[in-house]
Structures are given as C-alpha cells and as structure tokens.
C-alpha positions as a Markdown table, in Angstrom:
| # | Residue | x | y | z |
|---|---|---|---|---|
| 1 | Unk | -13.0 | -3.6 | 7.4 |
| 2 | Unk | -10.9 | -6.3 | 9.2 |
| 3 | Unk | -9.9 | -7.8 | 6.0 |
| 4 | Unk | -8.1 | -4.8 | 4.9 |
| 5 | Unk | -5.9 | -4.2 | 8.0 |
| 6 | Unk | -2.3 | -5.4 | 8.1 |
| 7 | Unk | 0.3 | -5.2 | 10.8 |
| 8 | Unk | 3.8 | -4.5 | 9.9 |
| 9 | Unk | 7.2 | -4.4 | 11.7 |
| 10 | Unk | 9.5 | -1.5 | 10.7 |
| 11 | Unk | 13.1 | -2.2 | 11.1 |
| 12 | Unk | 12.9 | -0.5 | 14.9 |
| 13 | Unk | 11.0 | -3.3 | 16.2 |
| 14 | Unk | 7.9 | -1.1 | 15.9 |
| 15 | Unk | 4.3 | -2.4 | 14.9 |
| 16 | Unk | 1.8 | -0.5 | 13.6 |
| 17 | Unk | -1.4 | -1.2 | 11.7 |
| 18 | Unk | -2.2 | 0.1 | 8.3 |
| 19 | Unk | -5.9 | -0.1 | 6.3 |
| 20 | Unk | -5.5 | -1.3 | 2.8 |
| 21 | Unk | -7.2 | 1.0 | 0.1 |
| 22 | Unk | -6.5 | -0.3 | -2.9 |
| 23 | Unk | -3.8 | -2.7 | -4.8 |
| 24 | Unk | -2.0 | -1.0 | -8.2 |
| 25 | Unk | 0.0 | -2.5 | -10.8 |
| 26 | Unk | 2.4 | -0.7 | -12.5 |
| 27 | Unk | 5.0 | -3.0 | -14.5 |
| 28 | Unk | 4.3 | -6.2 | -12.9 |
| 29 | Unk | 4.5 | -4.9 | -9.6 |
| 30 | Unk | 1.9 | -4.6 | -7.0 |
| 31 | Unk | 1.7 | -1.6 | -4.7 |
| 32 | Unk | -0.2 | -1.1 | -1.9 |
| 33 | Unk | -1.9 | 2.3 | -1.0 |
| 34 | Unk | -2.6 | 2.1 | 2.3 |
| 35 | Unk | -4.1 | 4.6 | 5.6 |
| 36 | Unk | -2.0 | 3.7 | 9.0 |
| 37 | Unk | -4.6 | 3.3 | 11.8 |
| 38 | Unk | -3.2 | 6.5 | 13.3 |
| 39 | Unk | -4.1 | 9.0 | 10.6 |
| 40 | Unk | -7.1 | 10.3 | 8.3 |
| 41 | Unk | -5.6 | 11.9 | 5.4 |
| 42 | Unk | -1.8 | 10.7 | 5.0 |
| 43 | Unk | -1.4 | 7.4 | 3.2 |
| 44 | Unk | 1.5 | 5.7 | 2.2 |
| 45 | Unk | 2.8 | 3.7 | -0.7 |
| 46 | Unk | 3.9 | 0.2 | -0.4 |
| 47 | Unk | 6.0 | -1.9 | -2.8 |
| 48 | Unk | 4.6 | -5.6 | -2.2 |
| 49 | Unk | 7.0 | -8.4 | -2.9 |
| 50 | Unk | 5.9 | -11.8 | -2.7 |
| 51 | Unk | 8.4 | -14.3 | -1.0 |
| 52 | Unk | 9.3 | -17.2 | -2.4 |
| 53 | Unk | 6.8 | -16.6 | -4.6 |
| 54 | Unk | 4.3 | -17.0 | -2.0 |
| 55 | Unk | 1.4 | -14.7 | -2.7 |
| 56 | Unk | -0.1 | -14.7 | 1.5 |
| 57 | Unk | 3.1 | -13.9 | 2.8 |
| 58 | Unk | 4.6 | -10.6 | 1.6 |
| 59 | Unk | 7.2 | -8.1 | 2.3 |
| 60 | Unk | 6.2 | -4.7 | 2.4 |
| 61 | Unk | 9.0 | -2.0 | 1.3 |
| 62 | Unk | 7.7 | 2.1 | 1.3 |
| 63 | Unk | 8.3 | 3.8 | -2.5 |
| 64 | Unk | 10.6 | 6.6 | -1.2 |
| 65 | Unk | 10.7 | 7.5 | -4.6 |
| 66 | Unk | 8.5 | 10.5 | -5.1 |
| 67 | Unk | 7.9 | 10.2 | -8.9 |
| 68 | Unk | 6.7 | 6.6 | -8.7 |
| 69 | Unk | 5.1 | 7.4 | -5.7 |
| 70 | Unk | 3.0 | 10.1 | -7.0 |
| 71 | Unk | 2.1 | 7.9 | -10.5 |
| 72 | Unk | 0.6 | 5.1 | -8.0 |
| 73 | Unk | -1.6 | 8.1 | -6.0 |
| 74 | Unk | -2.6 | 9.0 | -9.5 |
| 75 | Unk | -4.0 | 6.2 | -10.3 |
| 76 | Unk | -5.3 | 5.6 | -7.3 |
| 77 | Unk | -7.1 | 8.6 | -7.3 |
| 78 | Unk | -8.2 | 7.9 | -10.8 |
| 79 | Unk | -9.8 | 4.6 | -9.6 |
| 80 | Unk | -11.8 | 6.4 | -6.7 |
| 81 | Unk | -12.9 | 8.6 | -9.1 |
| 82 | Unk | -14.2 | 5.9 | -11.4 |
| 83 | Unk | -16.0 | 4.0 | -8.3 |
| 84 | Unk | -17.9 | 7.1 | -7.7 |
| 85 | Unk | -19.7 | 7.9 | -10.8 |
C-alpha cells in the first residue's frame, strides 16, 4: 500500500501521512479522498492542484466547503459500491 501514501506539510510545519483511496473529478478538477495514517473511519477531502503544470508534484488544499465536500464522498462512495458488486 506504499504507493498510495503521501506525506504532507500543513502550514504549522507539521507532517503527517495520509493513504490515498481514490482520485475524483468533478469539473476538471481532481480531488483526493484520502485516510491520514492516524485514523480508521475519518477521511478527508483534498483539492489537488498541479504546479506548473506538473502532474508528480502537487499541492494539496482541504475542501472546507461542506457541499462540495460531501458531492466528492458521494461519489466516492458510489464508486466503492460499484467495485463491490
């Protein structure tokens, strides 16, 4: 599961390690849904913006907006669900 882990630096100088689930597009833009290392059941929503067009090195920004946030979860969840059957 290596390949799916990425460590990030929040603006306090803090890293922390989160397990990439899945990749959504909504509009042209790819968001990350991802598990940090330290939790089972919370994951978080990541807005990824390529720079300088660059597509291996990233910036990662948190959807801190609820409705957006909760159409990406959607369809993440909607995408589980299709893996399973």
């Amino acid at each position: 599961m290596e390949d799916n882990m990425i460590k990030l630096v929040n603006e306090d100088g803090e890293e922390y390690t989160l397990e990439i689930l899945d990749v959504v597009n909504k509009d042209g833009i790819d968001y990350v849904v991802a598990l940090p290392e330290d939790s089972e059941d919370e994951v978080v929503i990541l807005e990824v913006t390529p720079i300088d067009g660059d597509e291996e090195n990233c910036e990662y920004t948190e959807v801190t907006d609820d409705e957006l946030g909760d159409e990406i979860f959607n369809e993440f969840i909607k995408r589980q669900d299709e893996t399973e059957e």
